[in-house]
PDB file with SEQRES, HELIX, SHEET and CRYST1 records, atoms N, CA, C and O in Angstrom:
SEQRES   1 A   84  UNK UNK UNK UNK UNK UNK UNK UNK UNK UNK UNK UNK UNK          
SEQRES   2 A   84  UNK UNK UNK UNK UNK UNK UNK UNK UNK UNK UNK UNK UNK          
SEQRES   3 A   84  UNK UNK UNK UNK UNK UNK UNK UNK UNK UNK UNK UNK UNK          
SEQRES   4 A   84  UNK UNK UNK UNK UNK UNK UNK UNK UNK UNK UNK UNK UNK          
SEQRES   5 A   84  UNK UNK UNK UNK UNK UNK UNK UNK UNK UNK UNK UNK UNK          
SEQRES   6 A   84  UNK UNK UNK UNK UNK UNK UNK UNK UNK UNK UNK UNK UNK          
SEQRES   7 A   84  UNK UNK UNK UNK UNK UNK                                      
HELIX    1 AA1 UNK A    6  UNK A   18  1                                  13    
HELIX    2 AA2 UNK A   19  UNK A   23  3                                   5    
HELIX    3 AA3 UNK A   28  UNK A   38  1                                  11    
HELIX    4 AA4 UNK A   42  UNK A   61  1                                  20    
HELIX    5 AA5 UNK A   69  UNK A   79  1                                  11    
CRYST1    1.000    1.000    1.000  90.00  90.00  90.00 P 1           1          
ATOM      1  N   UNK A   1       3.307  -7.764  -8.646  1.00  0.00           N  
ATOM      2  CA  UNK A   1       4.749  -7.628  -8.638  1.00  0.00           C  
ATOM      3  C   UNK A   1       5.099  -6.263  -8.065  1.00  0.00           C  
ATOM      4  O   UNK A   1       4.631  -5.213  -8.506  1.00  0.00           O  
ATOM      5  N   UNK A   2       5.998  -6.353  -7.000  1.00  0.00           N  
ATOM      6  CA  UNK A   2       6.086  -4.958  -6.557  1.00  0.00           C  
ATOM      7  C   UNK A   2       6.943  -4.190  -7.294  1.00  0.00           C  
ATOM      8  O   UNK A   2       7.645  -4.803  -8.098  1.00  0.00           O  
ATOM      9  N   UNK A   3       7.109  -2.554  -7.199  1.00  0.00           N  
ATOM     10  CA  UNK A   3       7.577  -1.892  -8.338  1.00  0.00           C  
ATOM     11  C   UNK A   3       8.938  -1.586  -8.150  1.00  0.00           C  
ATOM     12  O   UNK A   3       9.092  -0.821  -7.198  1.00  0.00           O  
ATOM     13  N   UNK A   4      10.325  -2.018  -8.906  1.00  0.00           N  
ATOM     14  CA  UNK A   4      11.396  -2.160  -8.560  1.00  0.00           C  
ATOM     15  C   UNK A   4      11.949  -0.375  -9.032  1.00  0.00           C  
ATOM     16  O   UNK A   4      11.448   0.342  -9.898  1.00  0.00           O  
ATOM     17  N   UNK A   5      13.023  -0.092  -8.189  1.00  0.00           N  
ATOM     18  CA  UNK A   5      13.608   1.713  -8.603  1.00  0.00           C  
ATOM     19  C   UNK A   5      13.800   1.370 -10.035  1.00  0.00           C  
ATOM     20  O   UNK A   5      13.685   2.415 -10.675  1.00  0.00           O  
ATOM     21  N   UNK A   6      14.093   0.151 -10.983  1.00  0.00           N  
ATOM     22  CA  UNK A   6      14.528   0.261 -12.419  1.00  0.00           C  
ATOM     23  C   UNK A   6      13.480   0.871 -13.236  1.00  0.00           C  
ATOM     24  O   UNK A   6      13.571   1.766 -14.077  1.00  0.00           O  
ATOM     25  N   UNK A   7      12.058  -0.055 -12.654  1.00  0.00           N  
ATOM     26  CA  UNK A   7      11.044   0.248 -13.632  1.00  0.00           C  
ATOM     27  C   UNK A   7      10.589   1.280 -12.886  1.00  0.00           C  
ATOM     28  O   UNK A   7       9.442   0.844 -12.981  1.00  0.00           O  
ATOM     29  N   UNK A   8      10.438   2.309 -12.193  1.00  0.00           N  
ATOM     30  CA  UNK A   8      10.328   3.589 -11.767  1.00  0.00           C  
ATOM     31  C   UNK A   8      10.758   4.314 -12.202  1.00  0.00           C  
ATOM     32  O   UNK A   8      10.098   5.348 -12.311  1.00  0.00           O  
ATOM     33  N   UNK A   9      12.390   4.278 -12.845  1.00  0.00           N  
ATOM     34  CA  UNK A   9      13.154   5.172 -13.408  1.00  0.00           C  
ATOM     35  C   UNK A   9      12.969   5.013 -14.882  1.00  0.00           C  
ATOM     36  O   UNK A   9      13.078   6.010 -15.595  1.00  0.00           O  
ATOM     37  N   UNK A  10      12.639   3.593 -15.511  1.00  0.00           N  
ATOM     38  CA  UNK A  10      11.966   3.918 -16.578  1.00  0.00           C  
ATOM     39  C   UNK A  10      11.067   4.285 -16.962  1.00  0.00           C  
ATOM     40  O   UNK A  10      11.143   4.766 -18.093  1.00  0.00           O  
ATOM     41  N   UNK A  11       9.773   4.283 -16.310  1.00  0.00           N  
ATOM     42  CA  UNK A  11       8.948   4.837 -16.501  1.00  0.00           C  
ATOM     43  C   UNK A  11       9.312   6.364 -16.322  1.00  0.00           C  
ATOM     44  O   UNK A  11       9.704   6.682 -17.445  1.00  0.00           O  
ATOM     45  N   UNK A  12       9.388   7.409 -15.563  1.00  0.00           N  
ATOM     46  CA  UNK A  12       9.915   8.832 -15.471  1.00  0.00           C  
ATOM     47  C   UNK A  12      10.676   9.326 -17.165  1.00  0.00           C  
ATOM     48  O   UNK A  12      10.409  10.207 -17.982  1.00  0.00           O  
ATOM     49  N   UNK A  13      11.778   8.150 -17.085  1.00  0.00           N  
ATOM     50  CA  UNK A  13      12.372   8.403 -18.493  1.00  0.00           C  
ATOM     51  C   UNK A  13      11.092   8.478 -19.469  1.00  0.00           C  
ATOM     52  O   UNK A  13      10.870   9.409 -20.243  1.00  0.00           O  
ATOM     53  N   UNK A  14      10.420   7.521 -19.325  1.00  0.00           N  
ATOM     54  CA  UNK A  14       9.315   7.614 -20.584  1.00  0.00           C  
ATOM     55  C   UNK A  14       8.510   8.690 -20.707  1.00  0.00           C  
ATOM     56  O   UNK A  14       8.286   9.295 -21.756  1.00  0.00           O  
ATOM     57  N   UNK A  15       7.981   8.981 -19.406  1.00  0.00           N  
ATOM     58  CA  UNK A  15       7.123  10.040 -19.395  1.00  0.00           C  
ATOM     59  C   UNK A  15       7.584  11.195 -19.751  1.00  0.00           C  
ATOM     60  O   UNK A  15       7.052  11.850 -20.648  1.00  0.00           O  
ATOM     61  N   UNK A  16       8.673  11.607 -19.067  1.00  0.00           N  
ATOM     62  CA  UNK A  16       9.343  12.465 -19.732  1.00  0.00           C  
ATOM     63  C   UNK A  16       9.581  12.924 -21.254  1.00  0.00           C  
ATOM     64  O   UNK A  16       9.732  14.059 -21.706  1.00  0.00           O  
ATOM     65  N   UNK A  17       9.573  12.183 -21.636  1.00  0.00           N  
ATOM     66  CA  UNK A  17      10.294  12.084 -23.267  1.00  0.00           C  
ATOM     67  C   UNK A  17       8.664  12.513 -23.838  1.00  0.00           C  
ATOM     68  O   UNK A  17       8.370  13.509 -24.499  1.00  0.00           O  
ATOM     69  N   UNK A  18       7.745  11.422 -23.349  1.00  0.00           N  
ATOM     70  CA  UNK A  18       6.526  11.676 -23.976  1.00  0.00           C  
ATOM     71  C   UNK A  18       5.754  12.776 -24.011  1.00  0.00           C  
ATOM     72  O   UNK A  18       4.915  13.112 -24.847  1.00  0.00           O  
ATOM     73  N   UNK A  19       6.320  13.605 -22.468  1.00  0.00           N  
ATOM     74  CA  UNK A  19       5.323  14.781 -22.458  1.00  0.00           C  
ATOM     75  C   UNK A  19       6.168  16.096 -23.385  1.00  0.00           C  
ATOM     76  O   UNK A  19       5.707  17.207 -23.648  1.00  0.00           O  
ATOM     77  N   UNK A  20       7.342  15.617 -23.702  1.00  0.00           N  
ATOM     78  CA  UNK A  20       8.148  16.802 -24.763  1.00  0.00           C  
ATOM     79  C   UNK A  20       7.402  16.352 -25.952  1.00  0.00           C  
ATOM     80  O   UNK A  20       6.626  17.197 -26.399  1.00  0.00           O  
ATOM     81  N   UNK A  21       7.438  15.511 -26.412  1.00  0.00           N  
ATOM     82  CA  UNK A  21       6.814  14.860 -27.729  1.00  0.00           C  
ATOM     83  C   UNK A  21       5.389  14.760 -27.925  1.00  0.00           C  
ATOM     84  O   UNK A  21       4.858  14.088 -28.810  1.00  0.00           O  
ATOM     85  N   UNK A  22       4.781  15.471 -27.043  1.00  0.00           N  
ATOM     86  CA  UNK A  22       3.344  15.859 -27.947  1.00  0.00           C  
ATOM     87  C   UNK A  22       2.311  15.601 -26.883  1.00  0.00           C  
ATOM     88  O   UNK A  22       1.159  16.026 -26.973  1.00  0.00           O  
ATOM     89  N   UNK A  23       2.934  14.615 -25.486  1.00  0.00           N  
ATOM     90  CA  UNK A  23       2.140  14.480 -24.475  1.00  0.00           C  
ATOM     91  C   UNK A  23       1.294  15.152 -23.682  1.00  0.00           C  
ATOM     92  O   UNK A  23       0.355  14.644 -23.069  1.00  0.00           O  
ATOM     93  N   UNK A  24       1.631  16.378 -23.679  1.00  0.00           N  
ATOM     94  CA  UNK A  24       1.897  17.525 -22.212  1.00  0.00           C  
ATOM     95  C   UNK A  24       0.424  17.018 -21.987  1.00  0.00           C  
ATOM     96  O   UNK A  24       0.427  16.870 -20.765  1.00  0.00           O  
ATOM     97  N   UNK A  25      -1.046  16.601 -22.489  1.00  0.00           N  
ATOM     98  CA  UNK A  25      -1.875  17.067 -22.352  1.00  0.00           C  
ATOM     99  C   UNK A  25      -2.715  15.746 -21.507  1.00  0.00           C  
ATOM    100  O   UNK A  25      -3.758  15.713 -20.855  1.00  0.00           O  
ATOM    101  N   UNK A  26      -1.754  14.773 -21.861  1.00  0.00           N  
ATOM    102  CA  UNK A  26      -2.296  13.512 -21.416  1.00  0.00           C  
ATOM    103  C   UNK A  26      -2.441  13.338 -19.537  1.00  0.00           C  
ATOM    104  O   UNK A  26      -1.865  14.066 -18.729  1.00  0.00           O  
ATOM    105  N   UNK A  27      -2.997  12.641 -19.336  1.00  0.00           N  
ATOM    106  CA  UNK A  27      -3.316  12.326 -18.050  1.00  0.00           C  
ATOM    107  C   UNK A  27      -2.461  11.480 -17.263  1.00  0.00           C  
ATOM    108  O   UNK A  27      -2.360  10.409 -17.861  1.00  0.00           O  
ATOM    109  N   UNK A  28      -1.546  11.466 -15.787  1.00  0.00           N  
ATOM    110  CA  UNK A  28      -0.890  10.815 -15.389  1.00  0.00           C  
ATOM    111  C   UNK A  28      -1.171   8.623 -15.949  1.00  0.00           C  
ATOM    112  O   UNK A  28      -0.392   7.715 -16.240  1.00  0.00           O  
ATOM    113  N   UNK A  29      -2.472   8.728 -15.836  1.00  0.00           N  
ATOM    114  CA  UNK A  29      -3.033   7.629 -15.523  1.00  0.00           C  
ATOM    115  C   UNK A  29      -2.767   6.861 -17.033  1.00  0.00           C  
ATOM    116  O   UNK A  29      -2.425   5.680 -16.976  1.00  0.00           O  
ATOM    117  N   UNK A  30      -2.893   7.404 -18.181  1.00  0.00           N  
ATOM    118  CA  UNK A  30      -3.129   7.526 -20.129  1.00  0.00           C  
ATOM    119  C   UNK A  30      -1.451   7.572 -20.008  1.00  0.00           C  
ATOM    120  O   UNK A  30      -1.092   7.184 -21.120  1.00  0.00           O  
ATOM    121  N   UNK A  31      -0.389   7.818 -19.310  1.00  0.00           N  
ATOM    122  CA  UNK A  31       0.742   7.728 -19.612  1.00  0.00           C  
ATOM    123  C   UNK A  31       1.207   6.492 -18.959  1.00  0.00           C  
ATOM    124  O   UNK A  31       1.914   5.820 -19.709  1.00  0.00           O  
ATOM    125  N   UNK A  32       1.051   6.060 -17.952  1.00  0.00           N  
ATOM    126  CA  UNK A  32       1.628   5.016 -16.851  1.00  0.00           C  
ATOM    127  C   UNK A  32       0.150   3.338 -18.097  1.00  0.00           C  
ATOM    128  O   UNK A  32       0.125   2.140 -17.816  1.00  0.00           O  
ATOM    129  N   UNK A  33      -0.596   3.927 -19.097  1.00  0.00           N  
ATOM    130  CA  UNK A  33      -1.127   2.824 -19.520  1.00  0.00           C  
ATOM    131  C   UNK A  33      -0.107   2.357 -20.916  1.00  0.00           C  
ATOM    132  O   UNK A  33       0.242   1.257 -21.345  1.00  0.00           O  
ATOM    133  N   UNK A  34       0.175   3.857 -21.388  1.00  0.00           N  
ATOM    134  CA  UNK A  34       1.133   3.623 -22.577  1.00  0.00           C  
ATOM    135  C   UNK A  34       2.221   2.740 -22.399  1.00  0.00           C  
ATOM    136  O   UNK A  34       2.453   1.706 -23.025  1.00  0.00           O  
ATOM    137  N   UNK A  35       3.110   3.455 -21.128  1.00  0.00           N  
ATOM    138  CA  UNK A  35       4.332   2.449 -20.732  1.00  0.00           C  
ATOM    139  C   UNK A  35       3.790   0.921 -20.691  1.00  0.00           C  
ATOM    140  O   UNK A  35       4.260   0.105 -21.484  1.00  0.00           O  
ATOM    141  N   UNK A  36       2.897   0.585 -19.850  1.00  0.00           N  
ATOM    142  CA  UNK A  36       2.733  -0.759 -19.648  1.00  0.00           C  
ATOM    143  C   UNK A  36       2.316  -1.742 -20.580  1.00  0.00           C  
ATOM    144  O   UNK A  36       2.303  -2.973 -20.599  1.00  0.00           O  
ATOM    145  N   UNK A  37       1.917  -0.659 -21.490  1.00  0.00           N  
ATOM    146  CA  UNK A  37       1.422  -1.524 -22.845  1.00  0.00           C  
ATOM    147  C   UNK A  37       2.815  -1.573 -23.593  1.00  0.00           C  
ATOM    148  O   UNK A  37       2.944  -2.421 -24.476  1.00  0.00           O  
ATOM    149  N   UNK A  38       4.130  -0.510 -23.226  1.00  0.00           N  
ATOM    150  CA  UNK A  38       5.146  -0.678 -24.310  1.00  0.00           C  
ATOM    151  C   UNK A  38       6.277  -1.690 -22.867  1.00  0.00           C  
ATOM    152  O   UNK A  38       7.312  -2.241 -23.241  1.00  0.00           O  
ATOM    153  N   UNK A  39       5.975  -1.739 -21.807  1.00  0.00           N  
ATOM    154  CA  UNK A  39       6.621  -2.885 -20.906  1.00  0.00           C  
ATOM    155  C   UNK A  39       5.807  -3.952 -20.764  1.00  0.00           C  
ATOM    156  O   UNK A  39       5.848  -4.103 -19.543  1.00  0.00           O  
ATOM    157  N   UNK A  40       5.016  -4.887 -21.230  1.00  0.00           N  
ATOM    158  CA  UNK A  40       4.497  -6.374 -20.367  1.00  0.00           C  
ATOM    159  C   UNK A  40       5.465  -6.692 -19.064  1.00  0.00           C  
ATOM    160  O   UNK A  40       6.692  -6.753 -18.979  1.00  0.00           O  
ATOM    161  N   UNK A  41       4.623  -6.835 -18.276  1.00  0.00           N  
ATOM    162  CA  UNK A  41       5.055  -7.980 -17.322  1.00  0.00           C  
ATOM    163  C   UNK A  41       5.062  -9.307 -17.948  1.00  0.00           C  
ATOM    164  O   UNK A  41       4.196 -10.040 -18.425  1.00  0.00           O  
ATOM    165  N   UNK A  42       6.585  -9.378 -17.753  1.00  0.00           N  
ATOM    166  CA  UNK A  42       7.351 -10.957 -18.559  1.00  0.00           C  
ATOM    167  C   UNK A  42       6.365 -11.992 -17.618  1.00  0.00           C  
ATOM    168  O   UNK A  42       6.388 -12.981 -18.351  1.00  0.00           O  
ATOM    169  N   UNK A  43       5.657 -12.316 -16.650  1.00  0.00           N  
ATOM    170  CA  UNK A  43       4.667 -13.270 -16.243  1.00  0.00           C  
ATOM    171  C   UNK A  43       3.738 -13.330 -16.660  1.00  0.00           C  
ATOM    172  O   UNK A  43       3.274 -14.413 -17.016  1.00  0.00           O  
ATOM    173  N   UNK A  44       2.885 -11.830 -16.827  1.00  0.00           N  
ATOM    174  CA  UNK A  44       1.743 -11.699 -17.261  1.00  0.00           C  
ATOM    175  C   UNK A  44       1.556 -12.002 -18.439  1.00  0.00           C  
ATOM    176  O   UNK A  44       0.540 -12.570 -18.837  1.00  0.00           O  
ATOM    177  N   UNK A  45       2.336 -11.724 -19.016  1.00  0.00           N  
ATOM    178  CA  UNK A  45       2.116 -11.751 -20.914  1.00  0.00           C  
ATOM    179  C   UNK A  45       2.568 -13.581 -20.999  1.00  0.00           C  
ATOM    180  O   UNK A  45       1.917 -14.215 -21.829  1.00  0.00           O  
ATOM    181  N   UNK A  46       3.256 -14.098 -20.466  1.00  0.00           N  
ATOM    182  CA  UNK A  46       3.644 -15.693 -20.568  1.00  0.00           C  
ATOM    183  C   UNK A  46       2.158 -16.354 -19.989  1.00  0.00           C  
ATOM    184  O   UNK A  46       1.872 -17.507 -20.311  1.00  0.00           O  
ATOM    185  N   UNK A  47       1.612 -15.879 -19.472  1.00  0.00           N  
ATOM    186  CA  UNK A  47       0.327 -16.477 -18.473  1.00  0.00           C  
ATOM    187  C   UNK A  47      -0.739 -16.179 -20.006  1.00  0.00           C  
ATOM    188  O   UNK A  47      -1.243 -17.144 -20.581  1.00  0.00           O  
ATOM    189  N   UNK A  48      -0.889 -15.191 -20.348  1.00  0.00           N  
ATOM    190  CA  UNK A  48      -1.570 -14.605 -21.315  1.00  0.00           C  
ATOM    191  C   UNK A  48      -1.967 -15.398 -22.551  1.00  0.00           C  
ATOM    192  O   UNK A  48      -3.026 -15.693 -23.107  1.00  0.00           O  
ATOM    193  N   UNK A  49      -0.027 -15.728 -22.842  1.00  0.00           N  
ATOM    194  CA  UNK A  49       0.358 -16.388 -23.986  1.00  0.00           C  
ATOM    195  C   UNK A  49      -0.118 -17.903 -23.729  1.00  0.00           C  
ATOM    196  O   UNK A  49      -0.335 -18.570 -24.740  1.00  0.00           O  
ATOM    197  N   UNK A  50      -0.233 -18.284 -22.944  1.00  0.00           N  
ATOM    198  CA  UNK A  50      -0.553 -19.876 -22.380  1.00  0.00           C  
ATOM    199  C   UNK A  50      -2.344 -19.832 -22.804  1.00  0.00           C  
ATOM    200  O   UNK A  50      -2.946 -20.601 -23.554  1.00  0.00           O  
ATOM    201  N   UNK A  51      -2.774 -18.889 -22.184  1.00  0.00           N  
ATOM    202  CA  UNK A  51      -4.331 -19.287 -22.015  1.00  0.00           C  
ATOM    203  C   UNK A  51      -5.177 -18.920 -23.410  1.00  0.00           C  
ATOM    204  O   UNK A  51      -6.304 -19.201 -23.816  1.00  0.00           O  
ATOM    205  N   UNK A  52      -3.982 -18.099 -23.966  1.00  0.00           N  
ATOM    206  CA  UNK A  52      -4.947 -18.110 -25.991  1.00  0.00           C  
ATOM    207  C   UNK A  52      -4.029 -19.592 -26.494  1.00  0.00           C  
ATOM    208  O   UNK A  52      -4.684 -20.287 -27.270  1.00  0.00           O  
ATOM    209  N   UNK A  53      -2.887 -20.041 -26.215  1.00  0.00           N  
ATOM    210  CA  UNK A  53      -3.126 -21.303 -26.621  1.00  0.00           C  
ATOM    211  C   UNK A  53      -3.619 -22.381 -26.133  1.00  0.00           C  
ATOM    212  O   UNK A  53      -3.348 -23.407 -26.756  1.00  0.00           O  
ATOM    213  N   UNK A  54      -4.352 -22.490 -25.078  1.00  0.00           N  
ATOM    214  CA  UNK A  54      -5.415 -23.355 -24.331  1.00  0.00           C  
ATOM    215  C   UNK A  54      -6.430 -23.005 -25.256  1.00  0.00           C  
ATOM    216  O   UNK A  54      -6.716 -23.911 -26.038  1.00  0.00           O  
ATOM    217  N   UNK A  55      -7.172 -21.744 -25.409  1.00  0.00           N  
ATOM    218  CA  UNK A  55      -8.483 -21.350 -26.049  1.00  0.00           C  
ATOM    219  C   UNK A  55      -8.377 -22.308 -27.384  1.00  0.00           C  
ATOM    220  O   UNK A  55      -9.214 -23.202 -27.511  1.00  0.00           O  
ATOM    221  N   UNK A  56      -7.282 -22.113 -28.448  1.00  0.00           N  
ATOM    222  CA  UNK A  56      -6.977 -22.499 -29.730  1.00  0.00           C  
ATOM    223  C   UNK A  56      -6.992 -24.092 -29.580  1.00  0.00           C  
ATOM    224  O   UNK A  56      -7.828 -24.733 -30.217  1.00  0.00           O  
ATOM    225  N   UNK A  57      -6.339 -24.550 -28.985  1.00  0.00           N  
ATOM    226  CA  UNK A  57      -6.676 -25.825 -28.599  1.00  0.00           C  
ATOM    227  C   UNK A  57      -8.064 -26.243 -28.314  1.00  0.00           C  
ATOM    228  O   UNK A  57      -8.436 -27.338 -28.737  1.00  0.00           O  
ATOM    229  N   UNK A  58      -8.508 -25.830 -27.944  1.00  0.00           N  
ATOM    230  CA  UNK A  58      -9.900 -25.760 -27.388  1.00  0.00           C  
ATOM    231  C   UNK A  58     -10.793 -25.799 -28.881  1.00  0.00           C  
ATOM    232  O   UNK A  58     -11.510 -26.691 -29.333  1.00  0.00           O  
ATOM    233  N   UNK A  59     -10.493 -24.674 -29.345  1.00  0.00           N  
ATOM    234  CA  UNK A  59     -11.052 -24.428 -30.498  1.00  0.00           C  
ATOM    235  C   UNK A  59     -10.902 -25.554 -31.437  1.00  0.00           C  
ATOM    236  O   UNK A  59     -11.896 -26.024 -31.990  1.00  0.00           O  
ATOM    237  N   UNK A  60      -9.889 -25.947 -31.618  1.00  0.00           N  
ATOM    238  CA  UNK A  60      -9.167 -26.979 -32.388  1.00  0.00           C  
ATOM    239  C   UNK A  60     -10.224 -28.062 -32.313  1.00  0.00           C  
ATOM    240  O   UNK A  60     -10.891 -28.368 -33.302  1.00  0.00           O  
ATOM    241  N   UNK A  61     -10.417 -28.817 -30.767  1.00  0.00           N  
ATOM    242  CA  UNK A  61     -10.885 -30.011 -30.420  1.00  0.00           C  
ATOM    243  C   UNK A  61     -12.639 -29.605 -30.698  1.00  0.00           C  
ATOM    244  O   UNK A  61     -13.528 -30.424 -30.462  1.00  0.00           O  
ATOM    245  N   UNK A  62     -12.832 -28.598 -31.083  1.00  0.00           N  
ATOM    246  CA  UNK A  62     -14.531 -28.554 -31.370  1.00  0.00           C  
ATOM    247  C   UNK A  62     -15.106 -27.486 -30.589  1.00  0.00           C  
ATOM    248  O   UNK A  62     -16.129 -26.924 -30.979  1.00  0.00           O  
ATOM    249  N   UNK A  63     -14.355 -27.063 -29.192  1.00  0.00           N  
ATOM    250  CA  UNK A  63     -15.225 -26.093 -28.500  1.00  0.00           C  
ATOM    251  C   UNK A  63     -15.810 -24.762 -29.241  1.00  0.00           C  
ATOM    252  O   UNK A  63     -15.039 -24.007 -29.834  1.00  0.00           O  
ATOM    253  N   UNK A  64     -17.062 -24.540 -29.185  1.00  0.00           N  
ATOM    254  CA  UNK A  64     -17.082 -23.431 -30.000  1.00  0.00           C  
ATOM    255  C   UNK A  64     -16.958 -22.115 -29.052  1.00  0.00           C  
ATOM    256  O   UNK A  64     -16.369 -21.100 -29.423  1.00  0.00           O  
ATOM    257  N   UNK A  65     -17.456 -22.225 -28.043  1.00  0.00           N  
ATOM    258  CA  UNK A  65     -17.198 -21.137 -26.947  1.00  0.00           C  
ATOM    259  C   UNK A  65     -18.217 -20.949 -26.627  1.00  0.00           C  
ATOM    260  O   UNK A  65     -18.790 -21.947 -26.190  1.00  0.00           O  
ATOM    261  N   UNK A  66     -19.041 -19.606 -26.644  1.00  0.00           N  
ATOM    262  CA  UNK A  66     -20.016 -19.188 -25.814  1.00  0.00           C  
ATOM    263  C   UNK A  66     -20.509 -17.758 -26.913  1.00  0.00           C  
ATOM    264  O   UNK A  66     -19.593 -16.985 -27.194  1.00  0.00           O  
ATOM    265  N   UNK A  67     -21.510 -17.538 -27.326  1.00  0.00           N  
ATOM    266  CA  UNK A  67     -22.459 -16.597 -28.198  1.00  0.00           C  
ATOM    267  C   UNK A  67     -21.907 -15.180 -27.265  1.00  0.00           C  
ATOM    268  O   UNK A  67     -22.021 -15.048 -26.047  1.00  0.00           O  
ATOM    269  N   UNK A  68     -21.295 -14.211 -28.222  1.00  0.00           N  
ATOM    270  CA  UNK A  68     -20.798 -13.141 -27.167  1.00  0.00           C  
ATOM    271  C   UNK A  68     -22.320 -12.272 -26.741  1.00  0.00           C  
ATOM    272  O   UNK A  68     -22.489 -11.750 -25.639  1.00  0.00           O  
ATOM    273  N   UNK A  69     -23.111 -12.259 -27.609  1.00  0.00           N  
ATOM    274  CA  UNK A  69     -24.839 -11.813 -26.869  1.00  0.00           C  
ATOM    275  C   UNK A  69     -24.310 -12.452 -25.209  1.00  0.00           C  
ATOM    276  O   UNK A  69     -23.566 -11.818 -24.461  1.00  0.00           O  
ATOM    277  N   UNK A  70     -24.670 -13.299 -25.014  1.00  0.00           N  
ATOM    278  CA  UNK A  70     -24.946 -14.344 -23.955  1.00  0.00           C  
ATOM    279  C   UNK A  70     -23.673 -13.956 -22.768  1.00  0.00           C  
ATOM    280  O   UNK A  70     -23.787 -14.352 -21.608  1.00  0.00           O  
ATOM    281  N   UNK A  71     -22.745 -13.325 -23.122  1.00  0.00           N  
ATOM    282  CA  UNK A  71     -21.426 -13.276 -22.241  1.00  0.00           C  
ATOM    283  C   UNK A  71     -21.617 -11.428 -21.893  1.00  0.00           C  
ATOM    284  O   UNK A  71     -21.617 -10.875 -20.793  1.00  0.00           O  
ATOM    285  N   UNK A  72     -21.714 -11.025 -22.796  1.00  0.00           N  
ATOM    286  CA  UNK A  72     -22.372  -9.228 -22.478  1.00  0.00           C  
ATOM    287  C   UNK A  72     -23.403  -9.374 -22.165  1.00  0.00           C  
ATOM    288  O   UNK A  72     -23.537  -8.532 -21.276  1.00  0.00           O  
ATOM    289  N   UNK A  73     -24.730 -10.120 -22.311  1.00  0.00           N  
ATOM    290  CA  UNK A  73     -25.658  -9.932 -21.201  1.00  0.00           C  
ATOM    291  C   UNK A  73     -25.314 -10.059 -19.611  1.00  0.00           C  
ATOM    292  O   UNK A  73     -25.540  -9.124 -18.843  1.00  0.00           O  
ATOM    293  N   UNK A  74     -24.790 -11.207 -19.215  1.00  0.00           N  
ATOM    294  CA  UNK A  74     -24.349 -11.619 -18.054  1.00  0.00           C  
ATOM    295  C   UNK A  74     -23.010 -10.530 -17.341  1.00  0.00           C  
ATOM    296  O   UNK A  74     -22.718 -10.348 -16.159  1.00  0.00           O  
ATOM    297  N   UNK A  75     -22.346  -9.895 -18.720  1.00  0.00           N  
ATOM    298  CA  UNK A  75     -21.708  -9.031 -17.707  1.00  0.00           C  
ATOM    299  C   UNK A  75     -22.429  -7.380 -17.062  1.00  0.00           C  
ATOM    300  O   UNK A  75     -22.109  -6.688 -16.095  1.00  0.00           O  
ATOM    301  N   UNK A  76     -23.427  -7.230 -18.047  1.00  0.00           N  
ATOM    302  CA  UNK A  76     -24.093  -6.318 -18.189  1.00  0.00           C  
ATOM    303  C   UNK A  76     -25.355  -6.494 -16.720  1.00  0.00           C  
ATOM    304  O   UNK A  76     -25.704  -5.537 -16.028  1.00  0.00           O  
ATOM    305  N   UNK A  77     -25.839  -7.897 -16.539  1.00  0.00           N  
ATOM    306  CA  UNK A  77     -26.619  -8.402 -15.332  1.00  0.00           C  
ATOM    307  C   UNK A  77     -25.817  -8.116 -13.756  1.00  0.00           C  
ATOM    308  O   UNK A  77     -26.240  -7.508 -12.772  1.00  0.00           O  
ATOM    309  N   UNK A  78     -24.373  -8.892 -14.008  1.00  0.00           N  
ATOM    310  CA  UNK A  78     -23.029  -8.505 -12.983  1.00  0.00           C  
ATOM    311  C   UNK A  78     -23.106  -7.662 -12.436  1.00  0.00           C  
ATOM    312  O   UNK A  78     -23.263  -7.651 -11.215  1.00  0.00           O  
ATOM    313  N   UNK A  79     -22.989  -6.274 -13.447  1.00  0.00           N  
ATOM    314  CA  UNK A  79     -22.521  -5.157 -13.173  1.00  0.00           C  
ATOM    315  C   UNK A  79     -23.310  -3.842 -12.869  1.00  0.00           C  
ATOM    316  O   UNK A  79     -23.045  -2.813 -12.247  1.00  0.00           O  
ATOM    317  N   UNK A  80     -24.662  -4.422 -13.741  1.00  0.00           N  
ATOM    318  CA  UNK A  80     -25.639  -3.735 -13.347  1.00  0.00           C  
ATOM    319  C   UNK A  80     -25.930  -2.261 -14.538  1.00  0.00           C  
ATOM    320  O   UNK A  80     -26.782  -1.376 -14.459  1.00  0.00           O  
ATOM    321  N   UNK A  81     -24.686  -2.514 -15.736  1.00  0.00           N  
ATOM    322  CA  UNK A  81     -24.881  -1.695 -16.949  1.00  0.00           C  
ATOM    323  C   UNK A  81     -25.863  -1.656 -17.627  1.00  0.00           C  
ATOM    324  O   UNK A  81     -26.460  -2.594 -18.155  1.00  0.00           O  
ATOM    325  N   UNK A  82     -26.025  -0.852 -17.643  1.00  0.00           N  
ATOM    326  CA  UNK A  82     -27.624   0.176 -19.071  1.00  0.00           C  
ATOM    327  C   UNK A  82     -27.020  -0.498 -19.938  1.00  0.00           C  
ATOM    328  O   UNK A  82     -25.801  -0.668 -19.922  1.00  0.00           O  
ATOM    329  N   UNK A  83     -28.071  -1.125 -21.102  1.00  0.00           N  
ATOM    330  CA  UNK A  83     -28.069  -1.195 -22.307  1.00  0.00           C  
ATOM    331  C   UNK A  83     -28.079   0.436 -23.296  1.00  0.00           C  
ATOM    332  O   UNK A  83     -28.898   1.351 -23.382  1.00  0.00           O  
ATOM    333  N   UNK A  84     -26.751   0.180 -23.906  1.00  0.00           N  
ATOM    334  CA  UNK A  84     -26.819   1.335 -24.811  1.00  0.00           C  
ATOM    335  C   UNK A  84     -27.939   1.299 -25.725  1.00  0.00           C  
ATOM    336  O   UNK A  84     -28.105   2.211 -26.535  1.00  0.00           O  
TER     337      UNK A  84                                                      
END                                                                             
């Protein structure tokens, strides 16, 4: 979604406010995550909201899913991450 002057100017407002209130120390990147976690994208979060009630359904009808061992190995194989 491209970024409209509203949510530009809210965000600034936010940051602003945040770096008087205790922010100053945070990182451009740790502030623009706060906002987005206190704005959803009204698609994203509806897309979101759809696919945990697919999962639950899922769940419902018997699926049990997948052993999370078995899903962190394979992302860990992917990606090429060290075992801690």
């Amino acid at each position: 979604m491209p970024t409209s002057t509203q949510e530009l100017q809210s965000f600034q407002q936010f940051a602003a406010a945040r770096i008087q209130n205790g922010g100053a120390m945070l990182e451009l990147d740790d502030l623009l995550d706060e906002w987005k976690h206190q704005n959803p994208d009204p698609k994203q979060l509806q897309e979101d909201v759809l696919a945990v009630k697919a999962a639950l359904r899922a769940m419902e009808s018997g699926d049990t899913g997948r052993p999370a061992e078995e899903v962190v190995r394979e992302i860990r194989t992917k990606y090429k991450l060290a075992k801690e």
